[in-house]
N, C-alpha and C positions, 0 to 999 in steps of 0.2 A: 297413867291412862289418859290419852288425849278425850276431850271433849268437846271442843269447839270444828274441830277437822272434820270433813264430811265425807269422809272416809266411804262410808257406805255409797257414795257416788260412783263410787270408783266400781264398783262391783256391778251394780244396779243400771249404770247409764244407759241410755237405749242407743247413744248415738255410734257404738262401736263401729269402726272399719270391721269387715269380715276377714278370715284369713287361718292359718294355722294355729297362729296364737295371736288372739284380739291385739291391733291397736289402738292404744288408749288415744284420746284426741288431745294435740299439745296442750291445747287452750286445757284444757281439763286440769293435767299434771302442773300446769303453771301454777293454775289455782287454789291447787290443795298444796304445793310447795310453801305458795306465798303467806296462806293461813299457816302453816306451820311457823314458819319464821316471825312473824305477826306474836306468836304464841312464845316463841324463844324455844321452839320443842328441834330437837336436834333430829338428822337426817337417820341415821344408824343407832345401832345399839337398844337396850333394854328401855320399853315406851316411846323409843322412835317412831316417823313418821312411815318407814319401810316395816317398821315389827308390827306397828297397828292395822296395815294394809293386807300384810299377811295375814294377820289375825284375821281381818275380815272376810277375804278371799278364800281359806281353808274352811271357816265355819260357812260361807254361805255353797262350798261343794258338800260339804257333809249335810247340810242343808238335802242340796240334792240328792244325796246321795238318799236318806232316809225318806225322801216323798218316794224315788224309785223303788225303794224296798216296799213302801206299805201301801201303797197302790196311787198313793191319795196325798194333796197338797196339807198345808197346814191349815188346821179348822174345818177341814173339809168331813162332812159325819161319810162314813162307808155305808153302802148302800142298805144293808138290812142291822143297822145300828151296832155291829158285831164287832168282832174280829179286832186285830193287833190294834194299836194306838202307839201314837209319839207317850214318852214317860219323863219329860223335862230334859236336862241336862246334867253331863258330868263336866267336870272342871281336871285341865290336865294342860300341863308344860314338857314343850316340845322345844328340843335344838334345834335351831335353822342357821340358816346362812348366814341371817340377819340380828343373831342373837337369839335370847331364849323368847319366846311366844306361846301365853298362856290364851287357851282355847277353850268354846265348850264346846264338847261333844254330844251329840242328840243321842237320848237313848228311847229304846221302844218295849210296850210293858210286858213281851213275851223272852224278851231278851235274845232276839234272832239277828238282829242287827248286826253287820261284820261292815264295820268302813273299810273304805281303800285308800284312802287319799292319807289317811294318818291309821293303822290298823291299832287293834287293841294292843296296851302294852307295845307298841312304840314310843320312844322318846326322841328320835329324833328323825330328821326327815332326810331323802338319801341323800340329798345335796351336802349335807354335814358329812354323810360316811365317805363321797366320793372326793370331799377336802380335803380329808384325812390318810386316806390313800396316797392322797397327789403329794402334800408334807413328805408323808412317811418315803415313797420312791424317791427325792430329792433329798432324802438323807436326815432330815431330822427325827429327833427322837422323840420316844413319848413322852415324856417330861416337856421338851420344847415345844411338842404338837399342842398341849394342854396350854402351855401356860401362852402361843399364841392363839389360840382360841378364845380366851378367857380376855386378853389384852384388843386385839379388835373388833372383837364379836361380842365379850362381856359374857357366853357361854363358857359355862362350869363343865367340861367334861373331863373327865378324872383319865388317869392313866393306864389301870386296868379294863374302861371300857375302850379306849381306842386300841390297846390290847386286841378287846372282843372284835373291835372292826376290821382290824390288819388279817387276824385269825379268818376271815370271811374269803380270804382270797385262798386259802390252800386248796378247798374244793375246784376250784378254778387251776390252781398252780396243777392239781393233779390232771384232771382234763386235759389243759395244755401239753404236759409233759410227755403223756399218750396219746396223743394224737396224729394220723394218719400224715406222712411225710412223700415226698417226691421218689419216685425211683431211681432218678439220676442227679448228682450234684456234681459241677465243675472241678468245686474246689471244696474242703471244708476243713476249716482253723481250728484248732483243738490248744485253748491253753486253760492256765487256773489265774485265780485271782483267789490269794493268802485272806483271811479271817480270823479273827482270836476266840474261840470259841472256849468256853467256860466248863470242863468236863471234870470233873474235882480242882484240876486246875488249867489256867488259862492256858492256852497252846493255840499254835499256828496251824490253821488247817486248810487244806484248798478246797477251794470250791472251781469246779471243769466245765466251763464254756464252748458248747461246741455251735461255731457260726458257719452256714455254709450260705455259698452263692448260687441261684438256683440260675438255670439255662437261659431266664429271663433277664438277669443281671440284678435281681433285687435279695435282701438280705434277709436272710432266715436265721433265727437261732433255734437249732435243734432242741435242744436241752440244758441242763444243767447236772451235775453231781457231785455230791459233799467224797471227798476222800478224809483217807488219813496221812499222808505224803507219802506213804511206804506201797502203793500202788506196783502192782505186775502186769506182766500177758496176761491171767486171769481174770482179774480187775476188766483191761481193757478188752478182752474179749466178751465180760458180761456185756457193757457197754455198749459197743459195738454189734453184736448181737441182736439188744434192746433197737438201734436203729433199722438194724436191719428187718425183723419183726415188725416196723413203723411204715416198710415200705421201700428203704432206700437198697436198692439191689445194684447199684457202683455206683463209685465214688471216683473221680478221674484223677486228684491228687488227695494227698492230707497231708497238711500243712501242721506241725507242731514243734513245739521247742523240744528234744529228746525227752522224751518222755519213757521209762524202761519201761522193756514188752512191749511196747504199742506198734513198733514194725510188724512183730510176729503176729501180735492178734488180726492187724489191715490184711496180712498175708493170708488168714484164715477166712476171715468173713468176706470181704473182696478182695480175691486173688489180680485184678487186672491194678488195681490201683497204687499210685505211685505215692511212696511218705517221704516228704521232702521237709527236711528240719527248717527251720525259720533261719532266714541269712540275719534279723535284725538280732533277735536273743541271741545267735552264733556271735555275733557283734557287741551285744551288750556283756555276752559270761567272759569275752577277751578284755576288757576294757576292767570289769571288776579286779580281773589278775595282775593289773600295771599301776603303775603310777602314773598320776593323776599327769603328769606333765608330755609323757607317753602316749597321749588317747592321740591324738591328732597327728602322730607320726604311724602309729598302729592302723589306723584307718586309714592313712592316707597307701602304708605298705599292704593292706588286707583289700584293697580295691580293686586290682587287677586280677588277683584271686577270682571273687564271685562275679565279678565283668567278663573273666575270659569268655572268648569263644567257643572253645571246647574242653572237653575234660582235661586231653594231654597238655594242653595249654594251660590251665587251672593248674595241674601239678608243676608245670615248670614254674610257676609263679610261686606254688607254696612253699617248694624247696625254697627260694632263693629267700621268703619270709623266715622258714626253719633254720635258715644257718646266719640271717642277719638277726633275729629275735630272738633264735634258742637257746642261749645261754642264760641272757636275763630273765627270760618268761618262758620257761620252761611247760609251765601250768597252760599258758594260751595254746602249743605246741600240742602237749598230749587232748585237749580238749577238742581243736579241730581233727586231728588224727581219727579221736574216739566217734567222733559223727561224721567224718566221709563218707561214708555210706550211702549218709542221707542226705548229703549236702549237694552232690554232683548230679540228682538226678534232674534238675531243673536245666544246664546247663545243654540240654540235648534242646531246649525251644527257644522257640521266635521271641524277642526282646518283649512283646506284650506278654506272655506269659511269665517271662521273668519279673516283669517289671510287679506284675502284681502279686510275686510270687515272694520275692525280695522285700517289698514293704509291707509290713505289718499295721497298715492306718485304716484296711478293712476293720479288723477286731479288739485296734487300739483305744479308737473314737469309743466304741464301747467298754470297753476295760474303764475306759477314765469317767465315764459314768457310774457303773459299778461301783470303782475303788470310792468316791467320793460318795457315795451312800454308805458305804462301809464303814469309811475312815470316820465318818460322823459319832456312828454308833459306840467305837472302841472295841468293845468285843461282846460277844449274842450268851445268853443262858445255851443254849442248845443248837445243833446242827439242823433242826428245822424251822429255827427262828432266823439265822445263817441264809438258809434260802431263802426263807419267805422275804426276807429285804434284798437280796438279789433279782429275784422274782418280779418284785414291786419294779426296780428300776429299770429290767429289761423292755417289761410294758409302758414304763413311761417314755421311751427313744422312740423319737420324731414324731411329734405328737402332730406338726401341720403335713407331714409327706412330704416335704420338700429335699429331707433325706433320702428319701426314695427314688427321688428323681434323680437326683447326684449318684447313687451306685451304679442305677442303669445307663448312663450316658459314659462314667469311668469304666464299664465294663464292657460296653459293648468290642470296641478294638480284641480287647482278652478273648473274648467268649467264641469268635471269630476264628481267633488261632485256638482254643483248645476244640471246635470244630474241626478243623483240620487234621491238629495234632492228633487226636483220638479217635479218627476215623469216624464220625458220626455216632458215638456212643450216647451223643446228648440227644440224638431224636427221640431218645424213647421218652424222655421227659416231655418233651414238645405236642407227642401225639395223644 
């Protein structure tokens, strides 16, 4: 505990700037720096010169806060000598930012007293739980969360309570998840991002991102959902349903890597919408089936393919892939074959449509967010622990907006042609 630091200046001074939150006066903050150093008392950490500050600052609102409850300052008798009183002090340690800060708490002799600033049975102050949050979406674990908590802050917070604080967000996760969406989306990306999730025993399990771009150009993610990889039409018709129930009544394409039943289900829920498979996954499942020496001849022969101008021109180009690649890669052959379908129907638009349709850096930037909070972990006790760190990290993307600016300026050309192209189905979003 410091004792030469005049600490209580800091709280008390009269000469504050006014403002939303006081400016302390530099000369001030020099002064009680300079005594600290003076003293050899360190800036941070446990009896620091920032934990003693807080100390002060927290006890003299609860201060306040207990003259507002009992009508009347300190010492002051109530009017007909009656009624509640201050009853001394409790003593209680609180987590902060700053490291742990031991506090007292005023109590009153009827026991009606409810602080705010630190409630009863609080231990720690939300600055700590919004830390821990921010760790936890960035990927680190509870273990790491702790032990850097413990290592710059010199707070003891255990592993089962940061548990309890990540646990704080599902109420939130579920909110989010039902919540009222757009009528109209352009475009919307549907892929998974793999998990090892712990079900007697560990296994591979996806978790289905679905990102749409909304009329304005800026980036939505609809949802999330834990499968088991063995997903149908059914599957994807609950899902898609679940949107549509949210609000979204068309969809002008969707965009997924083959995903089985997921044509049939878009076919059901929005009949106008076009499902066009992903040209880069089309590109990366070929590349998996060659040899490693092959990618750069393979791409450079599969170019003219999704470049052509029109369908019939797309086929003349795959044939002449088919009979120069189909012996040795047989496997690449039957897999574009299996998604023609879905693959040509982009080929009917304007190069901005393509272009955005062809690259997968909309829901990639994301995925690489994702995976890397994922890959942290190794693998989740349960498929709602699974989300909830999925969860965490989709809320942490673009934390200044400057993301946001970037989609609408890369979108705007696209959003133009899918105007066009779809007859104005976006206004209904607009109005």
């Amino acid at each position: 505990m410091m004792t030469g630091v005049n600490t209580e200046a800091l709280v008390a001074e009269p000469d504050m700037k006014p403002g939303p939150a006081a400016v302390v006066e530099q000369e001030l903050v020099g002064r009680l720096v300079a005594q600290a150093r003076e003293q050899g008392l360190e800036l941070t950490g446990e009896g620091g010169l920032l934990a003693e500050l807080t100390k002060r600052v927290l006890e003299s609102a609860l201060e306040g806060e207990i003259t507002d409850h009992l009508g009347r300052d300190r010492h002051e008798r109530a009017g007909d000598g009656g009624g509640n009183t201050r009853n001394g002090h409790r003593s209680k340690t609180v987590t902060t930012e700053v490291g742990p800060v031991e506090i007292d708490v005023p109590r009153d002799r009827d026991a009606t007293f409810e602080p705010k600033i630190v409630r009863k049975r609080q231990r720690r102050l939300t600055g700590v739980d919004e830390m821990v949050l921010s760790l936890s979406a960035k990927g680190l674990t509870h273990g790491e969360i702790s032990a850097h908590l413990a290592e710059v802050y010199g707070a003891s917070v255990s592993k089962q309570t940061i548990s309890t604080i990540t646990d704080k967000v599902l109420d939130g996760m579920t909110e989010w998840q039902n919540r009222p969406l757009d009528p109209v989306y352009p475009v919307i990306f549907l892929d998974a991002i793999h998990v090892k999730i712990r079900d007697g025993q560990v296994a591979n399990r996806p978790i289905y991102v679905a990102l749409a771009v909304t009329v304005d150009g800026t980036r939505d993610i609809l949802g999330l959902w834990a499968g088991d990889g063995g997903e149908g039409a059914k599957y994807w018709l609950q899902v898609l349903t679940e949107l549509k129930n949210r609000g979204v009544d068309d969809a002008c394409m969707v965009v997924c890597d083959g995903l089985s039943g997921l044509p049939d289900a878009v076919g059901n829920v929005w009949p106008r919408a076009l499902v066009q498979t992903c040209i880069v996954h089309l590109l990366r499942g070929s590349f998996r089936y060659a040899a490693r020496q092959d990618w750069d001849k393979i791409a450079k022969a599969l170019k003219p393919v999704y470049t052509a101008p029109t369908e019939s021109a797309a086929t003349e180009q795959w044939l002449e892939f088919a009979e120069t690649w189909g012996a040795k890669y047989p496997a690449i052959v039957r897999l574009w074959e299996n998604a023609w379908a879905e693959f040509v129907p982009f080929l009917q638009f304007d190069p901005e449509i393509r272009k955005v349709v062809c690259s997968t850096n909309a829901i990639e930037s994301v995925n690489a967010r994702i995976r890397r909070a994922v890959k942290a972990r190794g693998h989740f006790p349960s498929e709602q622990a699974a989300l909830k760190c999925v969860y965490l990290a989709v809320m942490s993307l673009d934390p200044t907006g400057t993301g946001r600016k970037r989609w609408i300026m890369r979108w705007k050309a696209a959003l133009n042609a899918f105007d066009i192209a779809f007859e104005g189905r976006l206004t209904a979003a607009r109005n």
